[in-house]
C-alpha beads as a LAMMPS data file, in Angstrom:
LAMMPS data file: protein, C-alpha beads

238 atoms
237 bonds

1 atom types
1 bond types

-500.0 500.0 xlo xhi
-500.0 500.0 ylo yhi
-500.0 500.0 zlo zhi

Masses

1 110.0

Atoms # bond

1 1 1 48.699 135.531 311.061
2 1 1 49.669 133.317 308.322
3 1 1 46.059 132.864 306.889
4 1 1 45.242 136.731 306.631
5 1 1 48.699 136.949 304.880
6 1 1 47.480 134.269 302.615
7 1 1 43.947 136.267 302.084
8 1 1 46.022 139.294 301.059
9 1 1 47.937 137.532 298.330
10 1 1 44.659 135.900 297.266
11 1 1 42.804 139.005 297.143
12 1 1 45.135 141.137 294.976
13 1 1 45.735 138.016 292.556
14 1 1 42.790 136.720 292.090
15 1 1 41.474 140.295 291.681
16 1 1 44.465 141.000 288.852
17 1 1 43.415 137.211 287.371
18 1 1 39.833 138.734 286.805
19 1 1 40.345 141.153 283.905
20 1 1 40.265 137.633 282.051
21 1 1 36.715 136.636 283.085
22 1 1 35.120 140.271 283.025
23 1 1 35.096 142.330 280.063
24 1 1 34.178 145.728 279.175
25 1 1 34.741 149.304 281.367
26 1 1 31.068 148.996 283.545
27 1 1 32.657 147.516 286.765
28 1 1 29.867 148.876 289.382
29 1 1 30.351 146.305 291.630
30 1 1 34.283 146.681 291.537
31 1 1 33.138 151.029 292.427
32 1 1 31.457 149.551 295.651
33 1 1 34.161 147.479 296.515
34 1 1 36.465 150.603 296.117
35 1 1 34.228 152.918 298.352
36 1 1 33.585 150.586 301.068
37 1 1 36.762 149.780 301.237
38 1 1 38.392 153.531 300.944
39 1 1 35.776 154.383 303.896
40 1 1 37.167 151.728 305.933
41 1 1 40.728 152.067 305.102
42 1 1 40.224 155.763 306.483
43 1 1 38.323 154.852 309.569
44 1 1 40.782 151.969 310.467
45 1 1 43.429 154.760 310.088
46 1 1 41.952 157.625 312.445
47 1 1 40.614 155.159 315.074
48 1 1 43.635 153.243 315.570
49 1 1 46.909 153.903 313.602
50 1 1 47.174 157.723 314.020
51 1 1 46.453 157.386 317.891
52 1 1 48.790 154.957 317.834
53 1 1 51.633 157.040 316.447
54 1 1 51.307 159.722 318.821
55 1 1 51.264 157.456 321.753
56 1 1 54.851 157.461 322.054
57 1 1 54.769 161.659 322.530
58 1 1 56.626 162.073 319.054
59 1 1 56.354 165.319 317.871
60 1 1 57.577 164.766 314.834
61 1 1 55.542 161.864 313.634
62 1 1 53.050 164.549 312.027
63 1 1 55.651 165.897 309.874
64 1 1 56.387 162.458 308.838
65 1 1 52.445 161.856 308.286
66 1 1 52.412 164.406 305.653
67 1 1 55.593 163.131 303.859
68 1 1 53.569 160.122 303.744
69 1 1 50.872 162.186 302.072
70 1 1 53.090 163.999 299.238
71 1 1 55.000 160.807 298.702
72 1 1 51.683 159.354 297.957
73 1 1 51.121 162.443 295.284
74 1 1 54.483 162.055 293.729
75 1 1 53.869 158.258 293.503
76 1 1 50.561 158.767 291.237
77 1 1 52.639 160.490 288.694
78 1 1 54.064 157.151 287.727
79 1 1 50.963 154.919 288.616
80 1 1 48.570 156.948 287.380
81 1 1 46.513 156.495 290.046
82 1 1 46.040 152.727 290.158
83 1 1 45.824 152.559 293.536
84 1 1 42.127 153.937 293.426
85 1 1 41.416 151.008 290.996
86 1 1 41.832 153.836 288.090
87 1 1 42.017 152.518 284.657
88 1 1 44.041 154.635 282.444
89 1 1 44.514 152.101 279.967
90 1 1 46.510 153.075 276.722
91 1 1 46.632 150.887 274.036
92 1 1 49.988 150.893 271.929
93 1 1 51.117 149.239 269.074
94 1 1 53.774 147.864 269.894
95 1 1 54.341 145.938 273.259
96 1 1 55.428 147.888 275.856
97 1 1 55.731 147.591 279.836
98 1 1 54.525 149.647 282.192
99 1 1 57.754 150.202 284.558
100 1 1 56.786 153.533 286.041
101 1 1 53.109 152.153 287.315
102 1 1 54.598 148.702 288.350
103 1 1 57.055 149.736 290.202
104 1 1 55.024 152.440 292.003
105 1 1 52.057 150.189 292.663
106 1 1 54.328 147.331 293.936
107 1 1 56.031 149.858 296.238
108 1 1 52.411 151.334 297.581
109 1 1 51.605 147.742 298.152
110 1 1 54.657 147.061 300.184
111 1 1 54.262 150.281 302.577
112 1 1 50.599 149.413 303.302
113 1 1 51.438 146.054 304.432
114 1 1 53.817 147.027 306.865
115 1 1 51.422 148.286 309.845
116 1 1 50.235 144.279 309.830
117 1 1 53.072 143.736 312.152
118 1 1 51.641 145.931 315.312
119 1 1 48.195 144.416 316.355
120 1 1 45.949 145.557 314.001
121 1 1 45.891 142.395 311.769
122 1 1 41.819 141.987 311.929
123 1 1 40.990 145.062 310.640
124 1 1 43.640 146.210 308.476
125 1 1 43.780 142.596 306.488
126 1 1 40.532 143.058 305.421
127 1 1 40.679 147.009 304.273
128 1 1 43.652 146.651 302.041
129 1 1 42.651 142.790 300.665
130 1 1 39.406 145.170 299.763
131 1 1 41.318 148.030 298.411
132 1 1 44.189 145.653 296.473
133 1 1 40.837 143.785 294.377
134 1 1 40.099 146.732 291.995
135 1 1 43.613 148.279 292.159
136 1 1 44.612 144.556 290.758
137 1 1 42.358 144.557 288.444
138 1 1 43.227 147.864 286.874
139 1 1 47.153 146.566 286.530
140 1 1 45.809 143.321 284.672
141 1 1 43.618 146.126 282.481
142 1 1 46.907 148.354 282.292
143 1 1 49.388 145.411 281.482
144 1 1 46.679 143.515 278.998
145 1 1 46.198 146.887 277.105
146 1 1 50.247 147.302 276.917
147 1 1 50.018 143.754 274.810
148 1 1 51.681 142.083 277.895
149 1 1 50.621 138.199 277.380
150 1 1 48.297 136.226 279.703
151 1 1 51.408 134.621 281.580
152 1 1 53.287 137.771 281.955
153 1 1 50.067 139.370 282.975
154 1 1 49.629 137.234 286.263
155 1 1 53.402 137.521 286.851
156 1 1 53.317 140.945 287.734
157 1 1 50.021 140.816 289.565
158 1 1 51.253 137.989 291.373
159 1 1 53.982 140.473 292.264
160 1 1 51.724 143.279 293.302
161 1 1 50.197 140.494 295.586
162 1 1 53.447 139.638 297.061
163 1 1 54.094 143.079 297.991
164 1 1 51.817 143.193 300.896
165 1 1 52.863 140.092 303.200
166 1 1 56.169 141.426 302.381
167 1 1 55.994 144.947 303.771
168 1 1 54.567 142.567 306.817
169 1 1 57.468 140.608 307.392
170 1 1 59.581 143.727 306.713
171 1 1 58.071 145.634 309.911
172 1 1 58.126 142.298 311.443
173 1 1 61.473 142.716 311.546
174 1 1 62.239 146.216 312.452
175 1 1 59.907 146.521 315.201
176 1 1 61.199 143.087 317.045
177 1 1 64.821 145.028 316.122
178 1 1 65.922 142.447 313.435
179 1 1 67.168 145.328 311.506
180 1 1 70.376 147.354 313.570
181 1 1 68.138 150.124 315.915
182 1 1 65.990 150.803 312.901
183 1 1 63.049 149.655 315.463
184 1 1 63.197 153.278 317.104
185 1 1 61.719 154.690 314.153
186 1 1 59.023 152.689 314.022
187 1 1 56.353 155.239 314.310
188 1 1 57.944 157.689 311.771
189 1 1 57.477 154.930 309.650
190 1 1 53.709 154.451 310.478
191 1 1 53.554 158.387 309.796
192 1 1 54.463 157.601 306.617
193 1 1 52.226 155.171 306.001
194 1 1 49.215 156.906 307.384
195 1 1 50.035 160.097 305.473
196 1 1 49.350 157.267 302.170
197 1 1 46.191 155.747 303.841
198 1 1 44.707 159.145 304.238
199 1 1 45.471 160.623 300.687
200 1 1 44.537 157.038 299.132
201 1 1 41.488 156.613 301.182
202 1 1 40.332 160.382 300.427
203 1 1 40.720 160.129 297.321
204 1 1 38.606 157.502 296.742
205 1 1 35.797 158.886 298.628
206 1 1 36.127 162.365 297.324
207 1 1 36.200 160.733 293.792
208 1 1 33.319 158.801 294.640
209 1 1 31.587 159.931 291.252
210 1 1 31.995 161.886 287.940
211 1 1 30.748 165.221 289.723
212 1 1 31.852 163.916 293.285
213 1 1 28.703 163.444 294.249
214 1 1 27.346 159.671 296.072
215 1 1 24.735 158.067 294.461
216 1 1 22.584 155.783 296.975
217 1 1 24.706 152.666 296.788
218 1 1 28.048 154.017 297.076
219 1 1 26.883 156.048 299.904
220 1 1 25.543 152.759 302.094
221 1 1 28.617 151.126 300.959
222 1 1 30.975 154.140 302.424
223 1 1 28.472 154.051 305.374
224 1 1 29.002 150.004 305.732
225 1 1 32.478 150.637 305.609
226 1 1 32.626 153.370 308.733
227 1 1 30.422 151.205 310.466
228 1 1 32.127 147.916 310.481
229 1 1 35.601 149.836 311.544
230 1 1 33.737 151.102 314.153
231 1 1 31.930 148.539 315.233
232 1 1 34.926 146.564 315.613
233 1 1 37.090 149.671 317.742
234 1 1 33.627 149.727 320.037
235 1 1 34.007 146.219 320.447
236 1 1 38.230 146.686 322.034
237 1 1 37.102 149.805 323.632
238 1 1 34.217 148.718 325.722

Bonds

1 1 1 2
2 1 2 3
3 1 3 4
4 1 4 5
5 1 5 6
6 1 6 7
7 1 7 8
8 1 8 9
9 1 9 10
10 1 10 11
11 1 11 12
12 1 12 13
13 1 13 14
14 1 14 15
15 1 15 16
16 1 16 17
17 1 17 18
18 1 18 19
19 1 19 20
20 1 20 21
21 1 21 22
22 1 22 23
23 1 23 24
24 1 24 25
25 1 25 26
26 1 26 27
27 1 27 28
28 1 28 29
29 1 29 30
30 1 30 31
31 1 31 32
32 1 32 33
33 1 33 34
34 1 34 35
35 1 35 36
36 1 36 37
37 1 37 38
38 1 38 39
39 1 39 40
40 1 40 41
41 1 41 42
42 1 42 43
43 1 43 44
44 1 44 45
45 1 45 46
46 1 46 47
47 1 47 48
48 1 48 49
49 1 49 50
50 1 50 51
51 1 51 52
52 1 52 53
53 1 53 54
54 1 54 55
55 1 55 56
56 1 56 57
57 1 57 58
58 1 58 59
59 1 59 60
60 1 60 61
61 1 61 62
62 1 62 63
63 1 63 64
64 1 64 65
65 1 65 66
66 1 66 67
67 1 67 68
68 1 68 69
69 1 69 70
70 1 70 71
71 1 71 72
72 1 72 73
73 1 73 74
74 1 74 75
75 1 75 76
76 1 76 77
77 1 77 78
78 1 78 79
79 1 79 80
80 1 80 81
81 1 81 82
82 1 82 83
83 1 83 84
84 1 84 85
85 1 85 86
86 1 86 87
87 1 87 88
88 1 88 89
89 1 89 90
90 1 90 91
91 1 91 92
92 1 92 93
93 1 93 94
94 1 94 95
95 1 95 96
96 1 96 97
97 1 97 98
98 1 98 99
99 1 99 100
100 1 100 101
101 1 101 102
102 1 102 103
103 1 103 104
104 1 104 105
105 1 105 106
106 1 106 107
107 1 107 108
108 1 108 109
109 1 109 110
110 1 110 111
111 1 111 112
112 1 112 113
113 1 113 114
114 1 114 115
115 1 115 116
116 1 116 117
117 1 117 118
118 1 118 119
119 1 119 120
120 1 120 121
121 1 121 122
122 1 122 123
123 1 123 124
124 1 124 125
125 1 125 126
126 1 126 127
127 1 127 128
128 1 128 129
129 1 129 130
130 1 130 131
131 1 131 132
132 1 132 133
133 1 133 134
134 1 134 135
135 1 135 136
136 1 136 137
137 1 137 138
138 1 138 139
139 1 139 140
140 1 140 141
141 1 141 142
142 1 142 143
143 1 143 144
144 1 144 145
145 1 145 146
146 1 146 147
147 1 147 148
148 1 148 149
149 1 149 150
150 1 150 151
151 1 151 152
152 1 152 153
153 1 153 154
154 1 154 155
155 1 155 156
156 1 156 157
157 1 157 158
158 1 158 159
159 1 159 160
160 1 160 161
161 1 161 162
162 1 162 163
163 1 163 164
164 1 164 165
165 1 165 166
166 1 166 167
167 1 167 168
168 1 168 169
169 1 169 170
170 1 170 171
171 1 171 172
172 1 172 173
173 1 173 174
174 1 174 175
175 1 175 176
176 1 176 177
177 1 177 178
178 1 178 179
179 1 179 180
180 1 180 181
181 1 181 182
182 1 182 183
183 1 183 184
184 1 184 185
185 1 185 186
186 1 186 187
187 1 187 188
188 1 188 189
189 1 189 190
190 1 190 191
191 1 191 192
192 1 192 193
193 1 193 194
194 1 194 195
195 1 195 196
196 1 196 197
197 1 197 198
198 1 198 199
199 1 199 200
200 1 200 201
201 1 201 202
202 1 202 203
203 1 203 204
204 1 204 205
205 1 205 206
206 1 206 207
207 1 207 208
208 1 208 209
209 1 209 210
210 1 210 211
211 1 211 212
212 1 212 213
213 1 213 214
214 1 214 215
215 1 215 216
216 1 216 217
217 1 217 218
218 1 218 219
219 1 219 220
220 1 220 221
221 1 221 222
222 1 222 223
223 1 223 224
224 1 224 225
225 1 225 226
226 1 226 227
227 1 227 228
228 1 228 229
229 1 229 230
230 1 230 231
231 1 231 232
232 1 232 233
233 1 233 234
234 1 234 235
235 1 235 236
236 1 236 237
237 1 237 238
């Protein structure tokens, strides 16, 4: 497990670290990487972690799945939608820090990793290492065009990287009841965090363009990104 907590650190910092080497607002590639991952993020979360939830007959966990979801609205206020890789970038002219999206994004980053800890390492690794390289990237835009310096700059991402393995060892925790009886809740919790996959992951699909419409390549890459998810749940079903 250590290695794909490893990948997720890498992913998210060395995604942040590349606002240095690529310059300018045309990031196509960094769109694909966003849709295939958003399509695969959303797949991963209605083949597996939302049957999952209700296996325990928990009638409740819905409710919690759309706190998850209006949590995930309120959070944007402050992020500004980041977590889509959305860069608002607003230059100032004096140096200022961007508390409101930091803290938001560092808290989204934390909540995703925390379904790592019940058996779906494979194929949730992979979706939100995918989905943390152009969120990343946006906070180094954000935090560059605040006048943050280049060392400050891969401080915080570093954070934002950190945030994953750390919502990991978090649930870790609670679910092997390191944490008083907290463990019970477990899949309220996951309701949570599926209510945020499915508005983040929806969001990037249904934003897929200026007019929402799919051009050809970010349609095959949402299509490549429903079929590897599925391929893999064929694969433990069969």
């Amino acid at each position: 497990m250590y290695w794909k907590l490893i990948l997720l650190f890498l992913s998210a910092f060395i995604g942040g670290a590349a606002v240095f080497w690529f310059k300018g607002s045309n990031h196509k590639r960094l769109k694909l990487v966003l849709s295939f991952s958003g399509a695969y993020l959303f797949s991963i979360t209605v083949l597996h972690l939302i049957p999952d939830a209700y296996h325990g007959a928990d009638h409740w966990v819905g409710v919690f799945i759309l706190i998850g979801f209006i949590f995930q609205i309120v959070l944007e206020q402050f992020s500004d939608g980041i977590e889509h890789g959305h860069m608002h970038a607003h230059e100032h002219e004096k140096a200022t820090f961007p508390l409101g999206i930091m803290v938001s994004l560092c808290l989204h980053g934390f909540l995703e990793g925390m379904p790592l800890a019940q058996g779906y390492q494979t194929e949730l690794v992979f979706g939100i290492a995918l989905h943390h390289i152009p969120a990343a990237f946006a906070l180094g835009t954000v935090l560059l065009a605040n006048h943050q310096s280049k060392n400050k700059t891969l401080l915080f991402i570093a954070l934002f990287a950190v945030m994953a393995p750390t919502g990991y060892f978090f649930s870790n925790a609670l679910s092997n009841g390191g944490i008083g009886n907290l463990q019970h809740y477990f899949n309220r919790i996951m309701g949570v965090v599926i209510g945020i996959f499915l508005h983040i992951s929806t969001t990037i699909l249904f934003e897929a363009g200026p007019d929402h419409t799919f051009n050809r390549r970010k349609l095959i890459a949402v299509l490549l990104g429903v079929g590897v998810a599925l391929g893999t749940f064929m694969g433990e079903v069969l």
